[in-house]
C-alpha positions in Angstrom: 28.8 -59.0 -37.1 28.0 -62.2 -39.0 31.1 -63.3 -41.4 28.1 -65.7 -43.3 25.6 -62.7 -43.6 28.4 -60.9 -45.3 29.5 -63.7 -47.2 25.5 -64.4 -48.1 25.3 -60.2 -48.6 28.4 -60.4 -51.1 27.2 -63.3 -53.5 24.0 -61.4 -53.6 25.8 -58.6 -54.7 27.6 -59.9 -57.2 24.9 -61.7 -58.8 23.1 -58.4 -58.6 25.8 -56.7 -60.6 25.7 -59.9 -63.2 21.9 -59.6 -63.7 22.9 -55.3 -64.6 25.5 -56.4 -66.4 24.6 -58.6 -68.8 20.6 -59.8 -68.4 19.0 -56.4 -67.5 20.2 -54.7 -70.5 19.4 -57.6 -73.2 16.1 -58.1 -71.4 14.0 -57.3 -74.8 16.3 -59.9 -76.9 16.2 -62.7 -74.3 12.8 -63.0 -73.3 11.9 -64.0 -76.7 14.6 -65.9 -77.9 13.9 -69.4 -78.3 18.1 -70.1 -78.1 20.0 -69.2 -74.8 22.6 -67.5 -75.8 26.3 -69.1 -75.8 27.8 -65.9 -74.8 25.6 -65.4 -71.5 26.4 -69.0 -70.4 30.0 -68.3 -71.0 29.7 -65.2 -69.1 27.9 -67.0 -66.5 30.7 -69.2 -66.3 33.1 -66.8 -66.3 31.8 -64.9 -63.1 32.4 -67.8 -60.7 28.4 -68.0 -60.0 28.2 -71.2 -61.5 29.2 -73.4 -58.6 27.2 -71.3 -55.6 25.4 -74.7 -54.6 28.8 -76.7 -55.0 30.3 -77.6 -51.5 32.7 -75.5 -50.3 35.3 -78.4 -49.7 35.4 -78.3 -54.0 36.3 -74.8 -53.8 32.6 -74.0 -55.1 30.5 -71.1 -52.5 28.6 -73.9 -50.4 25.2 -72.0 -50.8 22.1 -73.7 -48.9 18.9 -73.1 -50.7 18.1 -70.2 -48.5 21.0 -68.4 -50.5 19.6 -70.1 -53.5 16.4 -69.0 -53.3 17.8 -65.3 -52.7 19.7 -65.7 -55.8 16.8 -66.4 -58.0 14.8 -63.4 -56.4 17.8 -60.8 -57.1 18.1 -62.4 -61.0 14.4 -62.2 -61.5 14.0 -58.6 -60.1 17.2 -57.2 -61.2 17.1 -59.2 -64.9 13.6 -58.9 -65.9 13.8 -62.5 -67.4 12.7 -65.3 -66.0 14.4 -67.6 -68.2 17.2 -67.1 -67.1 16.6 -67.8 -63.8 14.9 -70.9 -64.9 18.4 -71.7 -66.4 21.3 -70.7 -63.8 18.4 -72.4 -60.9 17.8 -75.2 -62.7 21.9 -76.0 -63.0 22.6 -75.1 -59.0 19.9 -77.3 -57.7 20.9 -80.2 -60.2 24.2 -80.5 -59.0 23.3 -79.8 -55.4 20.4 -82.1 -55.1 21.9 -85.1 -57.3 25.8 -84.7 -57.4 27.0 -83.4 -53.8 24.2 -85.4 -52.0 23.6 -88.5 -54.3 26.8 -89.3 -56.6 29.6 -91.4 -55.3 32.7 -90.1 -54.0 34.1 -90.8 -58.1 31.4 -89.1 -59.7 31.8 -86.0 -57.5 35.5 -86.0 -58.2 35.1 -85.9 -61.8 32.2 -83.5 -62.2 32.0 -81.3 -59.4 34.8 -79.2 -60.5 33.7 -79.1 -63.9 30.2 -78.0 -62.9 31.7 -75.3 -60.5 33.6 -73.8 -63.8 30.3 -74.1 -65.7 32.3 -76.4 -68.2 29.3 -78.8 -67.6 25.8 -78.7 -66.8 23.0 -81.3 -66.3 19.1 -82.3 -67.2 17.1 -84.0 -64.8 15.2 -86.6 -67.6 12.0 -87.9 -65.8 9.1 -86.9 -68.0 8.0 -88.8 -71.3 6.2 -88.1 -74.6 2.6 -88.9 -74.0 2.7 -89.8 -69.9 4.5 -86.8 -68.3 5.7 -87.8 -65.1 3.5 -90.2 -63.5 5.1 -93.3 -62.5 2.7 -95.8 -63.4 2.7 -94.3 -67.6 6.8 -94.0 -67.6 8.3 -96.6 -69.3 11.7 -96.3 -70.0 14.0 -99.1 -68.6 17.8 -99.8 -67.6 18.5 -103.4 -66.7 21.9 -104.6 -65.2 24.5 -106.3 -67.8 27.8 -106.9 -66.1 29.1 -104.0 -65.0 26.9 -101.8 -67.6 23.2 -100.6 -67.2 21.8 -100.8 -70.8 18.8 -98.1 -71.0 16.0 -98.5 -73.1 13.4 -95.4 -73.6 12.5 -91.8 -74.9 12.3 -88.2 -72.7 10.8 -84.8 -72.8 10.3 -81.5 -71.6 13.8 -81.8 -70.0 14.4 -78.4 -68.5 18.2 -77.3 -70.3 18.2 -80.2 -72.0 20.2 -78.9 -75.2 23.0 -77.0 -73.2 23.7 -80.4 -71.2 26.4 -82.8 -71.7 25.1 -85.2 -68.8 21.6 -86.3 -67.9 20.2 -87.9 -64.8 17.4 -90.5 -66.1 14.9 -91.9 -64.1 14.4 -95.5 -65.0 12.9 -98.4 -64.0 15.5 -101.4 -62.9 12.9 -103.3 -61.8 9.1 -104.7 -61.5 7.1 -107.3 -59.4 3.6 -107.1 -59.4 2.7 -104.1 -61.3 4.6 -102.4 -59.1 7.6 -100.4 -60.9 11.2 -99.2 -58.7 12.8 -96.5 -60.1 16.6 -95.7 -60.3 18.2 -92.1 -61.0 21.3 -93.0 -63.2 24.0 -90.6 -64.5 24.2 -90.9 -68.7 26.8 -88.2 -70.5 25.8 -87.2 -73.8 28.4 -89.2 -75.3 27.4 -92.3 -74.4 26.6 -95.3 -77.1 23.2 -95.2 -78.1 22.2 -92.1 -76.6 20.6 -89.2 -78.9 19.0 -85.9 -78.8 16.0 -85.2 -80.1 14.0 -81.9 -80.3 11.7 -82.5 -77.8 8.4 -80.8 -76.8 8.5 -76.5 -77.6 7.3 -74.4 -74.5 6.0 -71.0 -75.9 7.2 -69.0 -72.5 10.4 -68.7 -70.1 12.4 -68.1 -73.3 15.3 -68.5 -73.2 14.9 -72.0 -71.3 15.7 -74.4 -73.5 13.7 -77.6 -72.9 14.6 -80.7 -75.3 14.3 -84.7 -75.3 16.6 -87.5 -75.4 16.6 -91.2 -77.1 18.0 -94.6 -75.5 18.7 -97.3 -77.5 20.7 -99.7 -76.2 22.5 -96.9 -74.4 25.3 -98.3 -72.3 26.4 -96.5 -69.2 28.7 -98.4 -66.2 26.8 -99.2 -62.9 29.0 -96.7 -61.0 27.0 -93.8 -62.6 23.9 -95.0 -60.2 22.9 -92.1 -57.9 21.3 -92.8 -54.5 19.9 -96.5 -54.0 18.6 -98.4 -57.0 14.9 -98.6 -56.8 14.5 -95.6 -54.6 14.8 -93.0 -57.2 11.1 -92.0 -57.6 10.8 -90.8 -54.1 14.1 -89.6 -53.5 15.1 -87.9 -57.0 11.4 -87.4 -58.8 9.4 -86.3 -55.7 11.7 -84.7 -53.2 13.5 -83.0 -56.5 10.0 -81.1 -57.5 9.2 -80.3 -53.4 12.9 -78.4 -52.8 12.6 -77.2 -56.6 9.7 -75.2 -55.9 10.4 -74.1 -52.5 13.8 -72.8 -53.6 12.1 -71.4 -56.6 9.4 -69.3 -54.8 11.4 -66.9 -54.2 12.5 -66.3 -58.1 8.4 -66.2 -58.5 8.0 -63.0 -56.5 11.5 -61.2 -58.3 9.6 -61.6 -61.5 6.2 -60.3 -60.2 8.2 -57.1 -58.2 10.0 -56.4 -61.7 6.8 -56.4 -63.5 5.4 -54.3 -60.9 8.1 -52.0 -61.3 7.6 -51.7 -65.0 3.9 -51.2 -64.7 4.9 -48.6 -62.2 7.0 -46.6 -65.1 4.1 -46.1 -67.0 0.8 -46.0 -64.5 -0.8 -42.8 -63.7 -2.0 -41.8 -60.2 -5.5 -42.9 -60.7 -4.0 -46.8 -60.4 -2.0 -46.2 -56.9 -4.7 -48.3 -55.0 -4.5 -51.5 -57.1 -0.5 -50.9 -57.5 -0.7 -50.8 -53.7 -2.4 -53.7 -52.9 -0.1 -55.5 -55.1 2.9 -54.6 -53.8 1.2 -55.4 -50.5 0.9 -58.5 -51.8 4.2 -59.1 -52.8 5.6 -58.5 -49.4 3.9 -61.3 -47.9 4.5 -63.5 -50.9 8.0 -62.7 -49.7 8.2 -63.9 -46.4 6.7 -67.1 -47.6 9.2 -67.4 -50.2 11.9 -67.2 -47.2 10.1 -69.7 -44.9 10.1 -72.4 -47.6 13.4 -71.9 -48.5 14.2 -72.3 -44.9 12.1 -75.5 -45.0 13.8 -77.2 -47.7 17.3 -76.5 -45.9 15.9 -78.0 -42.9 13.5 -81.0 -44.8 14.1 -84.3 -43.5 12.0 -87.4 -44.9 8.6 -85.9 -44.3 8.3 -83.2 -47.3 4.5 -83.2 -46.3 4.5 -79.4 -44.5 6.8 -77.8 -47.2 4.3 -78.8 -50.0 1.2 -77.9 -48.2 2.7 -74.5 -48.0 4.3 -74.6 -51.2 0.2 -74.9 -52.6 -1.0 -72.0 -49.9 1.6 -69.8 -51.8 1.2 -71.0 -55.3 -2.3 -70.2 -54.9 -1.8 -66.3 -53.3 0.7 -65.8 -56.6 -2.2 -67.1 -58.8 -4.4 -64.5 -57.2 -1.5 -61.8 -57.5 -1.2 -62.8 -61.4 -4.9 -62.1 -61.7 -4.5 -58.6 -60.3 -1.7 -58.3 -62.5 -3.9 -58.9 -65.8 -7.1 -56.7 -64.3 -4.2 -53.4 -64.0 -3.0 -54.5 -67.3 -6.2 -54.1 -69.1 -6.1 -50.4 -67.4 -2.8 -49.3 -68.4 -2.2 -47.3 -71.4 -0.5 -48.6 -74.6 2.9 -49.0 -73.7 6.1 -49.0 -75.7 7.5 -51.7 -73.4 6.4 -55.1 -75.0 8.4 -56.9 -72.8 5.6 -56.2 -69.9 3.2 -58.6 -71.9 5.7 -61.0 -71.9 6.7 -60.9 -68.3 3.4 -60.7 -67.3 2.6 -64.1 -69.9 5.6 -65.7 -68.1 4.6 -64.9 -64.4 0.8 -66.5 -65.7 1.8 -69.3 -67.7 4.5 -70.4 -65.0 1.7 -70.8 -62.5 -0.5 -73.4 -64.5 2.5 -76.0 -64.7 1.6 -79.0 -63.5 -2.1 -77.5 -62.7 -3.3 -81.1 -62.3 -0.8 -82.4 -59.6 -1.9 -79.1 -57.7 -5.9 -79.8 -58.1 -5.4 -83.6 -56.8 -3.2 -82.6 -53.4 -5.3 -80.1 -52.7 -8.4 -82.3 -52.8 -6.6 -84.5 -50.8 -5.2 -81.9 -48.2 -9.2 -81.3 -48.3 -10.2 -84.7 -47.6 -8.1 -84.6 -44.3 -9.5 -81.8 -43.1 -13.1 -83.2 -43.9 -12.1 -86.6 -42.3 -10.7 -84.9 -39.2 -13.3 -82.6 -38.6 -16.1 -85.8 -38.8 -14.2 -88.0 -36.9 -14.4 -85.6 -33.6 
C-alpha cells in the first residue's frame, strides 16, 4: 500500500469534512456576499489546511499541485461555492509558487510559518486600472535607492487583495529601448507609502474579495526581491497564470458536478438524456483536469503543451456551460436560487481573460496552417 496515497486520501478527507462543515451549510449566505467572512478564514486557519502547499521541511503538508488541484475539486463539489475555492487556491498557490520556490532563504523563514497558520496571506499585484496585464500598458515602477526599492504605481483586480497583509508587485526596474524588465518584489501592507484602495468590483465568485493598491514613494528593502530582477514577467506573470489554471481545472469541474447535482434534485425523468450527456461530459473534463495538474508538477521551462491543453479544456467546459444554461431554461421554478448563481459563476468564470484565449488560439492556428503548407 502507498503511505503518500493515504496521506493524499487523508487531506482530501479532511478538506471534505471542512467544506460539510462549514461551506456546504452557509452555501446560500456566501455565494452572495460581497465580504469573506472573518470567521471562515479563521476556521480555515484553524483546521491546519492553510499550509497544504507549504514544504514539508516547515512543518506545512508539502502538497504538489496534483493534491492541489484535488483540493479545489472536493471544495467546489462538496461546498457549492466557488469563491471559496477561488480564496483558499488563490493563498496555496501564492505561497507555493512565489515564497517556497522564489523568496530567499530569509523571507521564507519569516513568512512561511506564518502563512502555514493562516496568520498571513498574500495578493499577486500585476494588473492595473485601465491596461490589465499586458506588459507593454503596465506602468508602475521600483528603482533601486541604497539598499531600498522605492515603488511608484497603482493595482487592480488583485485576487484577496483586502484579506492580505503582503503583496507580490510586478514592477518594472528597468527599460532600454522600449523594451520594459519586470521584477516580482515582496511589499507588506505596512510599508511607507503603501495604501489600499477599493479597487475594481467583480459581480460573481462572491465571496472573493478582489481590491487595489497605491505606491507612492513606497519603500521596501532589496531583500524582498523574488526570483531574478528583470525576469519577473515570464517567471512570476506568465508561468503564475499557466500553473494557476492547470491547478485550477480541476476546481472548474467540482463546481459544474455540484451544479449538476443540484439540477439533479429537482429534474424530472423527461431530462435524463441531457443530464446524461453532461455528466458524460464531466468525466472527461475530469481526466483532463488530472493530466494538467500532473503537467504543471512536472513543467519545466517550456509551458507551451500545458496551455495548449489548458485552451482544449477551457473550450469543452465552455461547451458544458452552454448545456448547462439550455437544461436550465427546461427546469421547473426552483426554490434553490443558489443554482442561478452557481450556474452564473461556472459561466462568467469562463469569459476571464476571453481575449488572451482568442489571440493563442489564433496563433496555435497559425502553426497548424504554417505546418500543413510548408509540407
Amino acid at each position: 500500500m502507498n503511505p503518500a496515497k493515504n496521506q493524499s486520501a487523508d487531506i482530501l478527507q479532511l478538506i471534505r469534512n471542512f467544506a460539510d462543515d462549514h461551506i456546504r451549510p452557509r452555501r446560500a449566505e456566501l455565494i452572495v456576499s460581497d465580504v469573506f467572512p472573518e470567521d471562515l478564514w479563521q476556521a480555515f486557519a484553524a483546521s491546519g489546511l492553510a499550509g497544504l502547499s507549504l514544504p514539508e521541511d516547515h512543518g506545512s503538508l508539502g502538497a504538489n499541485y496534483k493534491l492541489l488541484s484535488a483540493a479545489a475539486r472536493v471544495i467546489s463539489r462538496t461546498g457549492g461555492v466557488p469563491g471559496v475555492t477561488m480564496v483558499f487556491m488563490a493563498h496555496w498557490l501564492m505561497s507555493k509558487l512565489h515564497i517556497a520556490t522564489d523568496a530567499p532563504s530569509s523571507l521564507q523563514r519569516h513568512l512561511i510559518p506564518s502563512l502555514t497558520a493562516g496568520k498571513t496571506t498574500l495578493s499577486v499585484a500585476i494588473s492595473e486600472p485601465g491596461a490589465g496585464a499586458h506588459p507593454k500598458h503596465l506602468k508602475t515602477t521600483a528603482r533601486r535607492d541604497g539598499n531600498d526599492f522605492v515603488l511608484n504605481g497603482e493595482k487592480a483586480f488583485l485576487t484577496n487583495g483586502p484579506l492580505a497583509d503582503q503583496f507580490i508587485v510586478l514592477a518594472i526596474t528597468s527599460e532600454t529601448d522600449g523594451r520594459k524588465a519586470f521584477s516580482a518584489i515582496l511589499v507588506p501592507a505596512d510599508s511607507p507609502g503603501f495604501h489600499r484602495t477599493e479597487g475594481v468590483k467583480i459581480d460573481f465568485l462572491h465571496p472573493c474579495p478582489h481590491g487595489g493598491i497605491a505606491l507612492e514613494d513606497c519603500r521596501v528593502p532589496v531583500a524582498n526581491l523574488l526570483g531574478e530582477e528583470g525576469d519577473a514577467f515570464t517567471k512570476t506573470s506568465m508561468r503564475m497564470r499557466a500553473i494557476e489554471d492547470a491547478a485550477g481545472a480541476a476546481g472548474q469541474v467540482g463546481s459544474m458536478y455540484c451544479l449538476l447535482s443540484d439540477i439533479a434534485e429537482t429534474a424530472g425523468n423527461d431530462l435524463a438524456m441531457e443530464i446524461g450527456a453532461i455528466a458524460t461530459r464531466l468525466q472527461a473534463l475530469d481526466v483532463i483536469a488530472e493530466h494538467l495538474a500532473s503537467m504543471a508538477d512536472a513543467a519545466g521551462n517550456d509551458l507551451q503543451p500545458l496551455l495548449e491543453l489548458q485552451l482544449g479544456f477551457h473550450q469543452q467546459c465552455q461547451n458544458c456551460s452552454e448545456a448547462f444554461g439550455a437544461l436550465l431554461e427546461k427546469l421547473p421554478d426552483s426554490d434553490s436560487p443558489h443554482i442561478n448563481y452557481l450556474f452564473r459563476d461556472i459561466s462568467k468564470s469562463l469569459s476571464i481573460a476571453k481575449n488572451a484565449h482568442v489571440a493563442r488560439l489564433a496563433k496555435i492556428g497559425t502553426t497548424v496552417l504554417h505546418h500543413a503548407r510548408s509540407r
